[in-house]
Every structure is written in structure tokens, then in C-alpha cells.
N, C-alpha and C positions, 0 to 999 in steps of 0.2 A: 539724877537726883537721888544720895541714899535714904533709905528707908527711915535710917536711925538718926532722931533726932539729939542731938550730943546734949540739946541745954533742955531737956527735960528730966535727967537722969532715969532710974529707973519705970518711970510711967510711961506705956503704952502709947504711943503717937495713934492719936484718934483716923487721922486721915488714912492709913494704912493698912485699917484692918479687913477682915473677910466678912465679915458683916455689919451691916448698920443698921440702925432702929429708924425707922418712922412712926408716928402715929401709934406707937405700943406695938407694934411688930417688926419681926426682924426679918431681914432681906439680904440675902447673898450679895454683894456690890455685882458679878457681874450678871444678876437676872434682872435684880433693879435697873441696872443700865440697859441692858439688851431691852427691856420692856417700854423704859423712857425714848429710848430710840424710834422704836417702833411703833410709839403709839403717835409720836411727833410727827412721823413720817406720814402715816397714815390720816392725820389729823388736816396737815398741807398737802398732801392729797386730796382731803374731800372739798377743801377749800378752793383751792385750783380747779376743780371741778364745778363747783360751784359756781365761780367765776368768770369761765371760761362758758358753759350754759345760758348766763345773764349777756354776757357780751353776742351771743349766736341768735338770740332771742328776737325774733321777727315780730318788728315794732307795728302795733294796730293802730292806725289813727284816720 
């Protein structure tokens, strides 16, 4: 895919840049990514755990 968007002419193709804004702050694209990654991961990890905990769980009745 090239970078350069032909039918924008001179304006800056948004999707392509080195940093993006969120929320009023600006953020490297790949820290942003690496941290999205990693926090997702981490997230379905504690849920997996979680889950896996409940299903182990010696029922009292």
C-alpha cells in the first residue's frame, strides 16, 4: 500500500504519520501500539485466570 495518497494533494495523509493525538496528548504510533498490545494481553490473561479459577472451584453443598 503507498504511503501517498494521490487525491489528497498536498495535505499530509493522517493515517501515516509518526504520531497521533489522543485525549490532548501525543503518542509515538509504535508505543501506543506496543502498550495496546500489551495491555490487551495482559487484560485476557487475568480473565483466563480468572475463569479458569471459577471453573476449579470445589463446589460446597
Amino acid at each position: 500500500m503507498e504511503q501517498n495518497d494521490y487525491r489528497r494533494g498536498k495535505k499530509p495523509n493522517v493515517f501515516f504519520g509518526l504520531q497521533k493525538r489522543y485525549f490532548g496528548f501525543k503518542f509515538g504510533v509504535f508505543t501506543f501500539d506496543t502498550s495496546v498490545l500489551i495491555a490487551s494481553m495482559l487484560g485476557l490473561l487475568v480473565l483466563l485466570h480468572w475463569i479458569l479459577r471459577k471453573q476449579l472451584e470445589v463446589r460446597r453443598s
